[in-house]
KOLRORO-987397 format. One record per residue (C-alpha): z, y, x; residue in three letters. Coordinates in Angstrom, 1 decimal. Layout:
<up = Z	north = Y	east = X	res = ALA>
...
! end
This chain:
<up = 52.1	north = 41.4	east = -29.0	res = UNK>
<up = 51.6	north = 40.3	east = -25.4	res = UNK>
<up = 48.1	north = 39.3	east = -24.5	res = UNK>
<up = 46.7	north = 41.7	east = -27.3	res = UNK>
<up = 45.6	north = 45.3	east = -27.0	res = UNK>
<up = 45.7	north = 47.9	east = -30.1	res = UNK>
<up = 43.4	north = 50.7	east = -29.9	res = UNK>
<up = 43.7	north = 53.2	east = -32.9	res = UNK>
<up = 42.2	north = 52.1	east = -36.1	res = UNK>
<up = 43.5	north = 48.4	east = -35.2	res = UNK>
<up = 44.5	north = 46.2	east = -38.7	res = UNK>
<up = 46.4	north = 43.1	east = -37.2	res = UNK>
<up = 48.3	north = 42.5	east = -34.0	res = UNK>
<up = 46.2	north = 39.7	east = -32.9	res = UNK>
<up = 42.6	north = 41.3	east = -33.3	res = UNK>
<up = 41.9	north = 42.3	east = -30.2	res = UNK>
<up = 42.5	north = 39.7	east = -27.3	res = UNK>
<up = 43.0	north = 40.0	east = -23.9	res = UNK>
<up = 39.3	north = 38.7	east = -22.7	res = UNK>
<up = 39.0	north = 35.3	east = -20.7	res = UNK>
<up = 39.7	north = 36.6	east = -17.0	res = UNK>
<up = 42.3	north = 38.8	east = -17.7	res = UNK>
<up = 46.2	north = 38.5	east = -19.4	res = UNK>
<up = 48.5	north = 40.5	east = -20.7	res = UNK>
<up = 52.2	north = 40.2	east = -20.4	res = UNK>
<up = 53.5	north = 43.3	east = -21.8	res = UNK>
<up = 53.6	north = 45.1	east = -25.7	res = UNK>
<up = 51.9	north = 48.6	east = -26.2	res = UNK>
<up = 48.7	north = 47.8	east = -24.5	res = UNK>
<up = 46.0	north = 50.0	east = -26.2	res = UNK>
<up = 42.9	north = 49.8	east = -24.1	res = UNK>
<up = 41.2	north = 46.5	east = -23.4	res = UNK>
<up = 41.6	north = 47.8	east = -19.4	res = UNK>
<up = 45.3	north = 47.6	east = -19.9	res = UNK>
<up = 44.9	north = 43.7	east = -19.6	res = UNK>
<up = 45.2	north = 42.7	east = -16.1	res = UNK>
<up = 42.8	north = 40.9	east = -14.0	res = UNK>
<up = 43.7	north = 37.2	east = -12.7	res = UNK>
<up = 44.8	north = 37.7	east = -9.2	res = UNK>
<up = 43.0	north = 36.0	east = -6.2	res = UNK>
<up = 43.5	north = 32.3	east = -6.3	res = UNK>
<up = 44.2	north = 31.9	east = -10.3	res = UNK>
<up = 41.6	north = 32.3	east = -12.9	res = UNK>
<up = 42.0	north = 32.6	east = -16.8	res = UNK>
<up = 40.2	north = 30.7	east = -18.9	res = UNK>
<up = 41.4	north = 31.4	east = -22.1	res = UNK>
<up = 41.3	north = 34.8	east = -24.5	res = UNK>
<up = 45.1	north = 36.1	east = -25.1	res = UNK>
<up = 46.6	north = 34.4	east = -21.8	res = UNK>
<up = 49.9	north = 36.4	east = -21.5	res = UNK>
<up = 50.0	north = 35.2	east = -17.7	res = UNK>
<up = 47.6	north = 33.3	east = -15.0	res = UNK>
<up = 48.3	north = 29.9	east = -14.8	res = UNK>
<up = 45.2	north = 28.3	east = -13.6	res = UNK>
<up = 45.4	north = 27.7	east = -9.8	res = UNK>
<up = 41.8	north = 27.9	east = -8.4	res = UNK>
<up = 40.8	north = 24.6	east = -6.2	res = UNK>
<up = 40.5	north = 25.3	east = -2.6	res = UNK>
<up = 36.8	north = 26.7	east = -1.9	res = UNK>
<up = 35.5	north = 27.2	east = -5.4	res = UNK>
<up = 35.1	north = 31.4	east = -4.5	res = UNK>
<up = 32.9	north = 30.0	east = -1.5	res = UNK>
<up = 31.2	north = 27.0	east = -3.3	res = UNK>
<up = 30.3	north = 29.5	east = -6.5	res = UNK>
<up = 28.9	north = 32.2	east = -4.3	res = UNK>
<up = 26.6	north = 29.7	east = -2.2	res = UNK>
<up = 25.3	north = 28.7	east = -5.0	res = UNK>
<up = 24.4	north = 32.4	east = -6.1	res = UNK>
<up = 23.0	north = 33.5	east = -2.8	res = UNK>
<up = 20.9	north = 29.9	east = -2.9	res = UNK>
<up = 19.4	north = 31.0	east = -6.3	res = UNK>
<up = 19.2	north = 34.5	east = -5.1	res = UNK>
<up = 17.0	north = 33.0	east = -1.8	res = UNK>
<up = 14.6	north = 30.8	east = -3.9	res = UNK>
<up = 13.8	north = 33.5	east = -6.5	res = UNK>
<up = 12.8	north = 35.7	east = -3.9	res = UNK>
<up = 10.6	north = 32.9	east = -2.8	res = UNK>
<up = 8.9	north = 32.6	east = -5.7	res = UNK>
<up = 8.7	north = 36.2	east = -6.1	res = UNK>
<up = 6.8	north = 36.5	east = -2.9	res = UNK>
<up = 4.8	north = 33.9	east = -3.3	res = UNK>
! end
């Protein structure tokens, strides 16, 4: 079943999902890492996602990790002081 990986031991098709950030678009998959990562651009919200289909806005990458290196700033701030 496409967006769902069977390792051995698995008891229903649909147990283990593809995890949000990933999809899978193919049968056979038996290892989580056989889902595929959302290419640059697209993002996958959703557990089981056989495709991407999420376009990312223009500048959310940047915007997210600006607001990671801001945190990152002011804790070492308040670690030094």
């Amino acid at each position: 079943m496409s967006g769902y990986y069977c390792p051995a031991g698995t008891r229903y098709s649909a147990q283990y999902p593809c995890p949000t950030g990933s999809f899978g678009n193919v049968t056979g998959m038996q290892v989580v890492g056989d889902c595929i990562l959302c290419p640059g651009g697209f993002y996958c919200d959703m557990t089981a996602q056989t495709t991407y289909t999420q376009i990312c806005q223009a500048g959310s990458v940047f915007k997210n990790i600006m607001l990671i290196i801001t945190a990152l700033i002011c804790f070492m701030i308040l670690v030094e002081s």
